[in-house]
C-alpha positions in Angstrom: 4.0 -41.3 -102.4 2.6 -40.7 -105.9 5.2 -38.6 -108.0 3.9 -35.2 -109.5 4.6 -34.1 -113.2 4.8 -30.5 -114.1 3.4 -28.9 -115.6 -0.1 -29.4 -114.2 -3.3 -28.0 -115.6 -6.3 -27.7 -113.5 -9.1 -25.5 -115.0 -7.2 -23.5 -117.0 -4.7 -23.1 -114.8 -1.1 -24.4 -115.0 1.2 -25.0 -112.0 5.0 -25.4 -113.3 8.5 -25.0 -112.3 10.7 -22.4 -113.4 14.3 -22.4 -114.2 14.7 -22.1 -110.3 12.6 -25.3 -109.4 10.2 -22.5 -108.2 6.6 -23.5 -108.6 4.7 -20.7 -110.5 0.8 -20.7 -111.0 -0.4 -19.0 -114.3 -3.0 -19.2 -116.6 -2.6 -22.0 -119.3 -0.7 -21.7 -122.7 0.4 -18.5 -121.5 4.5 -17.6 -121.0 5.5 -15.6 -118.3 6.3 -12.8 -120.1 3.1 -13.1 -121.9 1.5 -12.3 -118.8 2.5 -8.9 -119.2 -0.4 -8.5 -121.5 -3.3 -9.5 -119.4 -5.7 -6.8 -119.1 -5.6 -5.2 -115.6 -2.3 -7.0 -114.6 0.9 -5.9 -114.0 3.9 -8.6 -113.8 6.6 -6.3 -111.9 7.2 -7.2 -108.2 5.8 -4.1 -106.2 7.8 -5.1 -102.5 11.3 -4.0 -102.2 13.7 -6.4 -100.1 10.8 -9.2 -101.7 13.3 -12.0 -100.2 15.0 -10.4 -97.2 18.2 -10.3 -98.8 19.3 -7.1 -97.2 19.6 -6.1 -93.2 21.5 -3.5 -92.9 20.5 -2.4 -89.0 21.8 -5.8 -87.8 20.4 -9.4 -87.6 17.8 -8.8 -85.3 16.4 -5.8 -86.2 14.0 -5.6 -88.9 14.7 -5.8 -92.5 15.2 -3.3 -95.0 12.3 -2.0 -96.5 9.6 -3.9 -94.5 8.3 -2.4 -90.8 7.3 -4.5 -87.6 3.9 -3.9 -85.6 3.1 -5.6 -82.6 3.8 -5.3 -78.8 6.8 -7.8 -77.5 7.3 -9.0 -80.9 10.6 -9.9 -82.9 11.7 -10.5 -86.2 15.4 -11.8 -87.2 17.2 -12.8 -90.2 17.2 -17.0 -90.3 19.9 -18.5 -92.0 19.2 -22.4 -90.9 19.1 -25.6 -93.0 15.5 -25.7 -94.1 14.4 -22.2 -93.1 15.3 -20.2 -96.6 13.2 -20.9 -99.5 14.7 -18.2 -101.8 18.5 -17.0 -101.5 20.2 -16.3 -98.5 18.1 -15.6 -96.0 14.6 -15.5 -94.6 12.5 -13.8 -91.8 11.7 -15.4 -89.0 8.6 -13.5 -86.8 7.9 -14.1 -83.3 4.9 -13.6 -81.2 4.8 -12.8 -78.1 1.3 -12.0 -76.4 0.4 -9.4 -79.3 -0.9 -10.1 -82.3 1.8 -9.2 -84.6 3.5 -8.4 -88.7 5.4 -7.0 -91.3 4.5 -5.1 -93.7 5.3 -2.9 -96.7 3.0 0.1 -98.0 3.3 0.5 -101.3 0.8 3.2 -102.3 2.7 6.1 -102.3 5.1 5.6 -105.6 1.8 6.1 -107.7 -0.1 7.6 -105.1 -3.5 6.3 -103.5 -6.0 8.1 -106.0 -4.0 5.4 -108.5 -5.2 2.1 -106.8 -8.5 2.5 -105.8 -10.6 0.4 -107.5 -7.8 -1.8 -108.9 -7.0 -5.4 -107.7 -3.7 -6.1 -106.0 -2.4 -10.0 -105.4 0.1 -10.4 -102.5 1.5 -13.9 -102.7 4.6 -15.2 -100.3 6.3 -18.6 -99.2 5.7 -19.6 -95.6 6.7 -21.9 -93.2 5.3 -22.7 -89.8 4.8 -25.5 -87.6 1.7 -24.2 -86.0 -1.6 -24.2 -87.7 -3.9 -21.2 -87.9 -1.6 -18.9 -87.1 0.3 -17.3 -89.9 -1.2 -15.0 -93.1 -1.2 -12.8 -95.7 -3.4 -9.6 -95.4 -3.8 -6.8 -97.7 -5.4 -3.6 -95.9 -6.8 -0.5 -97.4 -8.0 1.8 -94.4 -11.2 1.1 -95.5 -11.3 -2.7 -94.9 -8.9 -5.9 -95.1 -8.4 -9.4 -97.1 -7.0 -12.4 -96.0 -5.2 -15.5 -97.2 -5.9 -18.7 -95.9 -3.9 -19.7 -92.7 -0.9 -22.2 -93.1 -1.3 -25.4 -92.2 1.1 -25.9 -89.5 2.4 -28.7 -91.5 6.2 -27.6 -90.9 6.7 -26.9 -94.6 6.9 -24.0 -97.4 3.3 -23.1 -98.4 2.7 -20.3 -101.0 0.0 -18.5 -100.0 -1.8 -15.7 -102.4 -4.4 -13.2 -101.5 -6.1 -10.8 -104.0 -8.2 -7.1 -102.9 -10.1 -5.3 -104.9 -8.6 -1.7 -103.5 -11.7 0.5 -102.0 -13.0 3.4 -103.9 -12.2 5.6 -100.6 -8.5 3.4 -99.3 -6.1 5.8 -97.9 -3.3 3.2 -98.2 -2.2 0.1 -99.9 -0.8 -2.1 -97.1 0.8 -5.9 -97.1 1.0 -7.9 -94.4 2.6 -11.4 -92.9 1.1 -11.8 -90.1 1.1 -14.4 -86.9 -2.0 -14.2 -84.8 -3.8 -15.8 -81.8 -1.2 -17.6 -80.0 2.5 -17.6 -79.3 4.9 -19.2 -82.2 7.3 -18.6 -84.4 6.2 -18.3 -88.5 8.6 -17.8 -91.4 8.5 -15.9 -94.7 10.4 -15.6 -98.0 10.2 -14.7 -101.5 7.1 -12.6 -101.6 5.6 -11.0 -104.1 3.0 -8.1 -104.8 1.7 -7.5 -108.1 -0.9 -5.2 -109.8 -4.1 -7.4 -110.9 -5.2 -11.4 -110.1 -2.4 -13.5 -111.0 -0.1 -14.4 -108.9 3.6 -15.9 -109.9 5.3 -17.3 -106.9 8.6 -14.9 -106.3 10.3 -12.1 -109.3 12.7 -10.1 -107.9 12.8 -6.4 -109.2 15.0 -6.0 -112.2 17.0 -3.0 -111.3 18.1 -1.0 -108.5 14.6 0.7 -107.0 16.3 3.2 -103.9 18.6 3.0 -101.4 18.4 1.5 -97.7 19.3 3.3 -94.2 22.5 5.3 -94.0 24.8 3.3 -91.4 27.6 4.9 -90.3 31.0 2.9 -89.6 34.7 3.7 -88.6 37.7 4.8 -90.5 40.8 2.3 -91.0 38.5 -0.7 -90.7 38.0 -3.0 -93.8 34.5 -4.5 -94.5 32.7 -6.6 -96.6 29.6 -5.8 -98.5 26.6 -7.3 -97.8 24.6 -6.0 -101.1 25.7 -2.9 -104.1 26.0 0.1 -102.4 27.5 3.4 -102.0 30.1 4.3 -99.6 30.3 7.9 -98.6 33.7 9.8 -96.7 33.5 13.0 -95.3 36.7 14.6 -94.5 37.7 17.7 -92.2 40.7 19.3 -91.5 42.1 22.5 -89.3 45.8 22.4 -90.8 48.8 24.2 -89.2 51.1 22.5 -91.7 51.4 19.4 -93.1 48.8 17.3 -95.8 46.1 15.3 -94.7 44.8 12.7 -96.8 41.3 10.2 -97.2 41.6 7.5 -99.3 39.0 5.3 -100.4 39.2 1.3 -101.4 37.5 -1.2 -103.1 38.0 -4.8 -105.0 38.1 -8.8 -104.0 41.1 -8.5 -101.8 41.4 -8.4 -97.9 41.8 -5.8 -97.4 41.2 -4.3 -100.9 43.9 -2.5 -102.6 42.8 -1.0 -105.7 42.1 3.2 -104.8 39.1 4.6 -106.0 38.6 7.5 -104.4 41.0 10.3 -102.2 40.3 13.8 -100.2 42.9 16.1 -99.1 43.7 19.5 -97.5 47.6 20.5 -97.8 49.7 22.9 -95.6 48.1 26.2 -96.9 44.7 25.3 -96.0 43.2 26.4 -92.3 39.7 24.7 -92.8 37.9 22.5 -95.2 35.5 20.1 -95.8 35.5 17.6 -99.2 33.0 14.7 -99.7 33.7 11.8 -101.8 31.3 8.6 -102.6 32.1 5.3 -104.6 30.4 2.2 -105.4 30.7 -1.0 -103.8 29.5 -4.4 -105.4 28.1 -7.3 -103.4 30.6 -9.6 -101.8 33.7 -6.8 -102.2 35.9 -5.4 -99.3 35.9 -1.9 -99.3 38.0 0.6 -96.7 38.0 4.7 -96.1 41.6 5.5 -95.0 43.2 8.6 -93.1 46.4 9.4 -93.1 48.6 12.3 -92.7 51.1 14.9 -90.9 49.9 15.9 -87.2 46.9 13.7 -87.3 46.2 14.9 -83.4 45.2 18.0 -85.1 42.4 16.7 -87.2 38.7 15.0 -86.9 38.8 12.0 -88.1 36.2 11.2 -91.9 32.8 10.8 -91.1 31.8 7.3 -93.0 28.5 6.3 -94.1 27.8 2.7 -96.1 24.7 3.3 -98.5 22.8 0.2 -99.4 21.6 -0.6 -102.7 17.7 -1.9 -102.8 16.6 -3.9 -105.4 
């Protein structure tokens, strides 16, 4: 096996490794962040939950941000040795007799009169064992582009499609897609951008909206999966006695430094308080409720808010 040196230039194009050992394809002599300046393109990633970091309705339900289409098919969050190209996880689609994908919309932000006409590049790494059978497509309502098909070759492939967005779309839609047979097709670290140029994965640079409201129990410590919010609702019909909610956050199990706390005391027949505090990635975090004549009282209502990025 001959041994490849990066960076490589083919036709004014240079293929090169990043900081990450990611392969990125740009034009030559250019930095990344002078690709910013290219007329027509735009180098932030347009996805949210680009590389499936974050599943907050469970491991085998879909992933936050992206929607599944396709009768009998599946999607779960892969975690195997060989499986995850970029971070923790990846996505592992399944067919089963439909046609089937994922996909993001990402039209509405800017709105649809915004793209049409301009050229969009969806780019994503893939991994299948079967060939012809998993894709990229970008769809406008009006008509669709392709990527090539993967290979089959049991290995991470980037593949990159660029549209040109129809004068009359009515959306802006990105797809991974696994067609005409029954398999199993992976993706990770994709990428949308506004113009031709594709760089293989950039994850958004800030916090861009917030996932699915979960709800989960009082007096039960968990573990964050991604930043959030956690929000405590409490309620109280009081015939004596104080009634407390106390919220919890830090390294420890279970956490011990308070950040938040609701209350009613004896004088109160009937109230409702709200509190909310953040939550970083990888912290325990815990909504407590204590109190005199607790039989007399509903217990918080708890909701965990998950950062997007």
């Amino acid at each position: 096996m001959s041994q490849v040196i990066f960076p490589v230039k083919v036709d004014n194009i240079t293929i090169e490794k990043n900081v990450s050992g990611e392969l990125i394809v740009k034009p030559a002599g250019i930095t990344e962040t002078q690709l910013g300046a290219l007329p027509g393109f735009n180098p932030a990633n347009l996805l949210l939950n680009a590389n499936f970091a974050n599943w907050n309705l469970g491991v085998g339900a879909v992933p936050d941000s992206w929607v599944l289409s396709g009768v009998g098919a599946t999607i779960v969050r892969e975690a195997g040795a060989g499986l995850i190209k970029i971070g923790t996880y990846s996505a592992k689609l399944t067919r089963v007799g439909n046609n089937c994908s994922i996909y993001q919309e990402i039209h509405a932000e800017k709105g649809i009169t915004y793209w049409r006409g301009r050229k969009v590049t969806f780019g994503a790494w893939v991994y299948a064992t079967v060939a012809d059978r998993a894709r990229l497509e970008i769809s406008d309502g009006v008509g669709v582009t392709d990527s090539a098909y993967h290979s089959g070759g049991a290995s991470w492939e980037f593949l990159t499609v660029t549209r040109t967005i129809d004068i009359a779309a009515v959306s802006v839609g990105l797809f991974f897609q696994v067609n005409t047979g029954n398999t199993s097709a992976y993706i990770d670290g994709a990428i949308c951008l506004e113009g031709a140029t594709s760089i293989s994965f950039a994850s958004r640079s800030k916090t861009e909206g917030f996932g699915v409201r979960s709800v989960f129990a009082p007096n039960v410590v968990y573990q964050a999966a991604t930043d959030g919010y956690v929000e405590a609702m409490g309620y109280a019909s009081v015939n004596g006695g104080n009634d407390y909610v106390d919220g919890f956050t830090d390294n420890a199990n279970p956490p011990i430094t308070q950040v938040g706390q609701i209350w009613t005391d004896s004088g109160t027949t009937e109230l409702f308080c709200t509190m909310t505090f953040p939550v970083r990635k990888g912290d325990y975090w815990q909504v407590v409720r204590v109190g005199a004549k607790v039989g007399e009282r509903k217990s918080p209502v708890v909701h965990w808010i998950p950062s997007i990025t």
